[in-house]
C-alpha positions in Angstrom: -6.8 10.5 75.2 -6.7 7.1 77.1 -8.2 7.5 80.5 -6.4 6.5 83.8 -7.4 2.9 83.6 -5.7 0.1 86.1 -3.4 -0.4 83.0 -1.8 2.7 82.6 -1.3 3.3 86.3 0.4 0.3 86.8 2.6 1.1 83.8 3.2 4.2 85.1 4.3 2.8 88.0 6.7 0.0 86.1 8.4 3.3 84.2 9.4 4.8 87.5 9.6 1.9 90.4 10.9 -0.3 88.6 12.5 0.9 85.1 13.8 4.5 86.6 14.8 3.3 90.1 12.4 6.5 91.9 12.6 5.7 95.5 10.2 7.9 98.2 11.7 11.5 98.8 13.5 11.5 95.3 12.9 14.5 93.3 11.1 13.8 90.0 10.4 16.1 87.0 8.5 15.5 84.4 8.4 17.8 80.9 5.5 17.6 78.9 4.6 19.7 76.1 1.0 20.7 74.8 1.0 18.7 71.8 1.8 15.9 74.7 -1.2 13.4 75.9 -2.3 14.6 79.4 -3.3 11.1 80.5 0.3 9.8 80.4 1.8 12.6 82.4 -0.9 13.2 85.1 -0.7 9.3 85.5 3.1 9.5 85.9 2.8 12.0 88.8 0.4 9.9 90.2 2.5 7.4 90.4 5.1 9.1 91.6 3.3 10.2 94.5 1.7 6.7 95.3 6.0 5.9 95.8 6.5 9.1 98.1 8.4 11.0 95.7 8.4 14.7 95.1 6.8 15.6 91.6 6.4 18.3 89.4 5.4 18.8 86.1 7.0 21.8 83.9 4.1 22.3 81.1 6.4 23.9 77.9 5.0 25.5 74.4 6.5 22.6 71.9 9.2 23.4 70.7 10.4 23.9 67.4 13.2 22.1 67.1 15.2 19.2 69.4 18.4 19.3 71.2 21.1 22.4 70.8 18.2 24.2 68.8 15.8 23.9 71.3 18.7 26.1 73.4 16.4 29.9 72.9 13.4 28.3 74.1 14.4 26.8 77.3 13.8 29.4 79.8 15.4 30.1 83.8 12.4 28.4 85.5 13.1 25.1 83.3 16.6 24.9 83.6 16.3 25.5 87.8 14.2 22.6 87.8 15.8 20.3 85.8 18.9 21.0 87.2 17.8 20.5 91.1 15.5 17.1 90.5 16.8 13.7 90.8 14.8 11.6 88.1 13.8 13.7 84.9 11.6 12.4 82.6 10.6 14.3 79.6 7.9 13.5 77.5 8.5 16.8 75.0 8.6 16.3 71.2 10.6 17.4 69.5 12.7 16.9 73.0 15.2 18.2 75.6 18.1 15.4 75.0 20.9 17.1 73.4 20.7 20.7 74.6 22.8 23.0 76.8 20.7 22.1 79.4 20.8 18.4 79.0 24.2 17.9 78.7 24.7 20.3 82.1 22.3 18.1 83.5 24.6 15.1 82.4 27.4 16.9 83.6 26.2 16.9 87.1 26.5 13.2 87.2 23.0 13.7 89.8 20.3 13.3 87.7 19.1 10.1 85.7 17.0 11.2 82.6 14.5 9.2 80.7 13.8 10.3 77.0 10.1 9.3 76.5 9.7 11.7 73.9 6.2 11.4 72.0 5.5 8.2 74.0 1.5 8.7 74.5 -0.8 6.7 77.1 -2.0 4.0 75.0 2.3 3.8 74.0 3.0 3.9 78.0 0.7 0.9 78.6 1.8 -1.2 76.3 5.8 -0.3 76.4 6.0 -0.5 80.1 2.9 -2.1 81.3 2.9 -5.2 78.8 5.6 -6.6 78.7 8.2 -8.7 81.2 11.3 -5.8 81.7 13.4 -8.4 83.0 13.4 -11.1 79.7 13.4 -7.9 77.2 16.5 -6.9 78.4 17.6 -10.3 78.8 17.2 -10.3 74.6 18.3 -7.0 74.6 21.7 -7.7 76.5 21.9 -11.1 74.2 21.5 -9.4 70.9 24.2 -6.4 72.0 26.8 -9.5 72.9 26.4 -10.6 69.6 26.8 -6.8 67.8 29.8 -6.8 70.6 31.5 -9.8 69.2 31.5 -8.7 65.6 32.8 -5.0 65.8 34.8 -4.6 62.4 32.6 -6.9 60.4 30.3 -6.3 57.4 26.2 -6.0 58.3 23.6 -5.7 55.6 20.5 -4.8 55.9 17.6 -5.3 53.2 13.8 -4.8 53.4 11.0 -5.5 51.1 10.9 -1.8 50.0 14.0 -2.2 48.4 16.4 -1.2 51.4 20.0 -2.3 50.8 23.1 -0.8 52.6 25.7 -2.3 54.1 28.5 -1.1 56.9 31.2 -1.8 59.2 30.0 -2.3 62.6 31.4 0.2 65.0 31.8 0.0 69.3 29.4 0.9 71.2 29.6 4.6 72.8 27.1 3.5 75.8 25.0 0.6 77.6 21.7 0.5 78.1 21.1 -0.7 81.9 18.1 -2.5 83.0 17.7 0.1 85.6 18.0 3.6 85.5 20.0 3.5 89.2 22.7 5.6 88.3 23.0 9.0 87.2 22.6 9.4 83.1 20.7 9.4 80.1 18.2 6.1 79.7 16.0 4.9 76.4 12.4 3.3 76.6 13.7 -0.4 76.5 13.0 -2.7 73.2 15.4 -1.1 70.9 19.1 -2.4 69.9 21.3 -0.4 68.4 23.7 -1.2 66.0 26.1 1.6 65.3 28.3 1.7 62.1 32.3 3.3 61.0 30.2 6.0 59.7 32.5 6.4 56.6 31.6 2.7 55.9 28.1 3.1 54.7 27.0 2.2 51.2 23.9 1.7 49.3 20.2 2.6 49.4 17.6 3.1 52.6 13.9 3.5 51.9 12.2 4.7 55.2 8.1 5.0 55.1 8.0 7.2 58.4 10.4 10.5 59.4 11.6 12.5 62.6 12.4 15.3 60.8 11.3 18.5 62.6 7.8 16.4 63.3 7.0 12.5 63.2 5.1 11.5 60.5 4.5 8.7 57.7 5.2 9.5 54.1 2.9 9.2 51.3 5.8 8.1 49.3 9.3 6.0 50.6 11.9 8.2 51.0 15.6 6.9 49.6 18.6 8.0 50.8 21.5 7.0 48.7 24.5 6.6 51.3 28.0 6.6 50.4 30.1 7.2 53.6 28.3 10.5 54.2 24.2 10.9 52.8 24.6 12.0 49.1 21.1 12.3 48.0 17.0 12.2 49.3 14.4 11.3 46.7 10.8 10.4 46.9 9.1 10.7 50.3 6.0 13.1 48.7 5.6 16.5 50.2 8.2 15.9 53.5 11.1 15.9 51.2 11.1 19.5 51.7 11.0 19.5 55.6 13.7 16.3 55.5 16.4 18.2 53.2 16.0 21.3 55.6 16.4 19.1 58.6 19.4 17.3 57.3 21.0 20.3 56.0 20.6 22.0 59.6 21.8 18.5 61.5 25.3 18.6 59.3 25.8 22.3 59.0 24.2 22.4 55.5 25.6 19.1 54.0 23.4 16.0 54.3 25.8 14.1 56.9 26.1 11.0 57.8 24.5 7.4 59.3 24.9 7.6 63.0 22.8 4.0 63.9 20.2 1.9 63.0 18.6 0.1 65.2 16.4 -3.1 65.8 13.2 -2.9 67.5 12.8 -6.1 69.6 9.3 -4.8 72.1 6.8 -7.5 71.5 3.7 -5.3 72.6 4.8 -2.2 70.5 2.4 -1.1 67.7 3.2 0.8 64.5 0.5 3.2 64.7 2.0 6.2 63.0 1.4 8.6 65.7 4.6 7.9 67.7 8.0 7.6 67.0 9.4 6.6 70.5 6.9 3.1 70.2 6.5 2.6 65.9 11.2 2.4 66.1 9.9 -1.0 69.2 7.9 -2.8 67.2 9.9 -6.0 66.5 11.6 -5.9 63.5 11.5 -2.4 62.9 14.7 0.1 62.4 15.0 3.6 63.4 17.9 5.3 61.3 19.8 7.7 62.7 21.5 11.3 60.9 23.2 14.0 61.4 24.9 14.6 65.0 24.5 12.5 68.0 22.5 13.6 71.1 24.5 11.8 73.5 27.6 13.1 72.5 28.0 16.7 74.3 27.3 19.5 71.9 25.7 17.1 69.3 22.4 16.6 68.5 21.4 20.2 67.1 19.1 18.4 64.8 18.9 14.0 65.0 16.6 12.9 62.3 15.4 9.3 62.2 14.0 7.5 59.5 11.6 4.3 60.2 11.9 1.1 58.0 9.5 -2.4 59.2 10.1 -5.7 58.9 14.4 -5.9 58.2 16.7 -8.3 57.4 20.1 -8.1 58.7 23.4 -10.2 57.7 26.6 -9.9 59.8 29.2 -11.2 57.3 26.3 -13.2 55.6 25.3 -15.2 58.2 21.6 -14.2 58.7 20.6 -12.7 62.1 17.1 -11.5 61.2 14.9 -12.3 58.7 11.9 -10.4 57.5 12.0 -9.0 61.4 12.4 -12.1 63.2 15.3 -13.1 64.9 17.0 -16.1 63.7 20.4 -16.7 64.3 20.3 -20.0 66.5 22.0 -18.4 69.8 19.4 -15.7 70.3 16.1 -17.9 69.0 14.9 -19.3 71.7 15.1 -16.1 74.2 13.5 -13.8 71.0 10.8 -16.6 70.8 9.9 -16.2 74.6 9.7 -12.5 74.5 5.7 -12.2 74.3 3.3 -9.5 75.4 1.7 -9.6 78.4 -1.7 -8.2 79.6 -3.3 -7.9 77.0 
């Protein structure tokens, strides 16, 4: 556990003042689990106090499973105070996004919810307290105007572990805002996502980390052989067993589909294994998305992600990224300015 040094209070501080908007007198709830790091929750209410808002923290058994699953084992006392805050930012793992309550929560169109997931202490420092917010999002917005401009066209995406599928790029189905002023769902920032016709996906993905019903990295790659919907999981060591049983559940017992990939941008991220929320960050990495979508309403019964490092990606073979690096000459020089910070 990282103790509450000046560096992760003043993160904690740049998650809610600045990133989430929190304003004195707001309500703010924050959901933490016991598998959950204590530093980076206590140091959120404290920071949430030092602005004059109203804090809790609802302390839950993990749960089992994320989103529509996780429906049995919210109870009365969680759902009252979710439903009555302002600012909800849960830090459970597997987490909240995606469930009954959630999407009631999104219904209300009151509350603005961050998912922080497994982000840890050490994860909160450097993901909100070492890096500029302003000029990742600047890249961020510049890399989703270029995804923007090509819905329709081919992307590929290869890796040095042999990764190579290719896809129509599909709209958007939401924005990610600099701030979280309004009410909604918001993502730690250094991710873009890049979401595909999901009948259009072909070929092979080789991921060396897994979301499944826990994050962890594999002793093996794990392939997944793609061809519109997920036709078959190889390799990946012992967690094959946990992956086929989380896919089956996500798609009703069939493997289902691609839902996005992303591409991690965060220039202070680190791939340490232990967290998914900050290893999908680190730039040049991919999170890959199955099953049913979370920010649909009713979706996300079971969303597992698969991690790849270091893509390539070619929108209709012009070279964007290369080996993780951004190269396409419009978005160069803003990707090349995008450098941590306090350390």
């Amino acid at each position: 556990m990282l103790g509450n040094t000046p560096g992760l209070a003043r993160a904690a501080e740049a998650l809610l003042r600045d990133y989430m908007a929190v304003s004195a007198g707001e309500q703010v709830l924050i959901t933490a689990d016991t598998a959950g790091d204590a530093a980076a929750y206590w140091t959120i209410m404290e920071a949430g106090e030092a602005i004059g808002a109203n804090v809790s923290i609802l302390l839950l058994p993990q749960l089992p499973f994320q989103g529509r699953l996780a429906d049995p084992y919210i109870t009365t006392s969680l759902s009252a105070a979710a439903l009555a805050t302002d600012v909800w930012i849960d830090l459970t793992f597997p987490y909240l996004a995606g469930s009954k309550l959630h999407d009631q929560g999104m219904a209300s169109k009151r509350i603005r919810y961050l998912l922080g997931a497994d982000m840890n202490a050490a994860g909160l420092v450097r993901l909100f307290g070492c890096v500029d917010l302003d000029r990742c999002h600047a890249v961020h917005t510049a890399f989703d105007s270029l995804v923007d401009d090509a819905v329709g066209d081919l992307v590929r995406i290869t890796d040095g572990n042999g990764t190579d599928v290719q896809f129509r790029l599909a709209e958007r189905p939401y924005d990610k805002p600099r701030r979280g002023e309004q009410p909604g769902a918001y993502l730690v920032p250094g991710a873009c996502t890049l979401f595909p016709e999901i009948h259009s996906v072909q070929g092979e993905i080789r991921i060396g980390a897994m979301f499944h019903e826990y994050y962890t990295q594999l002793s093996a790659p794990m392939t997944l052989e793609v061809d519109g919907q997920i036709k078959a999981l190889t390799g990946g060591g012992n967690e094959q067993m946990v992956a086929d049983r989380a896919l089956r559940r996500a798609a009703g017992g069939d493997y289902g589909y691609i839902i996005h990939f992303t591409h991690g941008i965060h220039p202070a991220a680190r791939f340490t294994g232990e967290s998914f929320i900050e290893d999908m960050r680190v730039t040049g990495n991919d999170a890959i998305g199955m099953g049913l979508p979370w920010w649909q309403a009713g979706g996300g019964e079971n969303h597992p992600d698969g991690v790849l490092c270091m893509q390539t990606i070619e929108i209709n073979g012009e070279l964007i990224v290369e080996n993780g690096v951004i190269v396409t000459p419009s978005l160069v020089k803003q990707a090349a300015e995008l450098a941590p910070i306090g350390f």
